[in-house]
C-alpha positions as CSV (number, residue, x, y, z in Angstrom):
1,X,158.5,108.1,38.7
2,X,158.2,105.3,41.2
3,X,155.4,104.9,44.0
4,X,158.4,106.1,46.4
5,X,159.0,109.3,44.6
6,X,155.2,110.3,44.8
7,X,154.8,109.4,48.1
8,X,157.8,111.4,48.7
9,X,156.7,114.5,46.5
10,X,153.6,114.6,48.5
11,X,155.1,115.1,51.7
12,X,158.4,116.3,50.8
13,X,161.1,116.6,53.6
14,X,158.3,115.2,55.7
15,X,158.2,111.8,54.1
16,X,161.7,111.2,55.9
17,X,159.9,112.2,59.5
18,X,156.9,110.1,58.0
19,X,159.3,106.7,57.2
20,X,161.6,107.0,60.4
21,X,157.6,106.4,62.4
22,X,156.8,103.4,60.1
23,X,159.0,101.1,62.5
24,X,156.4,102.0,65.2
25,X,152.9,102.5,63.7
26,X,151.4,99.9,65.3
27,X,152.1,101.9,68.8
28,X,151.4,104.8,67.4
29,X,147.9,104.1,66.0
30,X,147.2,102.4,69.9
31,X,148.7,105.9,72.1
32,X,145.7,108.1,74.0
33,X,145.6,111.4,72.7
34,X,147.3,112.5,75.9
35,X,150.6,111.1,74.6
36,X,150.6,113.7,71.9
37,X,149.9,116.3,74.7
38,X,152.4,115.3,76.9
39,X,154.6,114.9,73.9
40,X,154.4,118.5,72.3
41,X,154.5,120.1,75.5
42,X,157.6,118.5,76.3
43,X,159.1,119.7,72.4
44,X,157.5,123.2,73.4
45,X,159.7,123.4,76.8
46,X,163.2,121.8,75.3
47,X,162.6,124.5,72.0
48,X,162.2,127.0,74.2
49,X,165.2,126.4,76.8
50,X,167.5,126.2,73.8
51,X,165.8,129.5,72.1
52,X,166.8,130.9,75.4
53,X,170.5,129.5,75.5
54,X,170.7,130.8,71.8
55,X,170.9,127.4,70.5
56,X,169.1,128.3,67.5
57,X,169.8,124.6,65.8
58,X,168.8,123.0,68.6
59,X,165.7,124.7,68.8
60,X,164.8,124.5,65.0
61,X,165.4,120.6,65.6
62,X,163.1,120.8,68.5
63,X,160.2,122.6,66.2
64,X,161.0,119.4,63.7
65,X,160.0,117.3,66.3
66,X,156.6,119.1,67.0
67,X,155.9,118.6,63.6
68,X,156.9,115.0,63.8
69,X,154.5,114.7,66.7
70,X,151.7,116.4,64.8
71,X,152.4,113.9,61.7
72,X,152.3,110.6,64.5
73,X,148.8,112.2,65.6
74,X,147.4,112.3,62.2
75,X,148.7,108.5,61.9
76,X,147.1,107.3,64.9
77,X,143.9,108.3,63.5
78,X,144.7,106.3,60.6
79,X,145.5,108.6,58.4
80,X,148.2,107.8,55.8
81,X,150.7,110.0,53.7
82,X,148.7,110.9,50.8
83,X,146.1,111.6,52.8
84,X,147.5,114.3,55.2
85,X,149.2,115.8,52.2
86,X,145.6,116.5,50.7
87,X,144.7,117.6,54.1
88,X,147.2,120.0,54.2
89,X,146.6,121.4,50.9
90,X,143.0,121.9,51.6
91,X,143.4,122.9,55.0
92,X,145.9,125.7,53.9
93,X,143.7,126.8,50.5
94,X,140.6,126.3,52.7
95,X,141.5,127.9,56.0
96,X,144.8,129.8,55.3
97,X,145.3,131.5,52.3
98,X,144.0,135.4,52.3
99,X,142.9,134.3,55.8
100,X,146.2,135.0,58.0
101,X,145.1,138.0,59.8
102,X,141.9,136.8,60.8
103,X,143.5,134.1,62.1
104,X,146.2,135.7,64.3
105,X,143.1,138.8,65.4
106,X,141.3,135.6,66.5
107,X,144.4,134.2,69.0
108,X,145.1,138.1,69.8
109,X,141.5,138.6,70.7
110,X,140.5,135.0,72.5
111,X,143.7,134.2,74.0
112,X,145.9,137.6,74.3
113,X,148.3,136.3,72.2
C-alpha cells in the first residue's frame, strides 16, 4: 500500500475534495473565518433553490460543496488529512454514536428546529 492509498483510505471520497484544495492551500490557510461563513451560506442558498426546482443532483452537488468548505476550514487551521480523519472518528465515537437524539432534542429545544 502506498502513502497515497492511506491517505486516501483515511479520507475516502473526501481525499479527491481534499487534493482538488492542494492547488490553493496557501490562500486557504490565510482566509478570515468569515470566508467560510459567507461561503456555506452561499452553498446553503444554491442547495436549497435547486431542492426547490427539484434538481436533486444539483442540490446533492451543492451539499458536496458544503462539505468541501467544511474540509478548507479545517485546513486553514492547519489541520491536515490524517488529522481530520482522526477527528472525525473521534468526534463521531465521542459525540455521535448512541448520542443522535440528544443531539437533535438539543437543536429542537434551543433553536425550534
Amino acid at each position: 500500500m502506498t502513502v497515497r492509498t492511506m491517505v486516501a483510505s483515511r479520507l475516502g471520497a473526501f481525499q479527491d475534495i481534499w487534493d482538488a484544495w492542494n492547488e490553493s492551500d496557501d490562500e486557504i490557510k490565510a482566509k478570515p473565518l468569515r470566508h467560510f461563513e459567507v461561503a456555506v451560506r452561499e452553498q446553503f442558498r444554491e442547495f436549497d433553490l435547486h431542492r426547490r426546482n427539484g434538481q436533486k443532483t444539483r442540490a446533492a452537488n451543492e451539499a458536496v460543496d458544503i462539505i468541501s468548505i467544511a474540509l478548507n476550514l479545517l485546513r486553514s487551521q492547519g489541520y491536515g488529512p490524517d488529522e481530520v480523519a482522526e477527528l472525525v472518528t473521534a468526534r463521531a465515537r465521542d459525540r455521535m454514536q448512541g448520542k443522535t437524539g440528544a443531539i437533535l432534542d438539543k437543536y429542537r429545544t434551543r433553536f425550534g428546529i
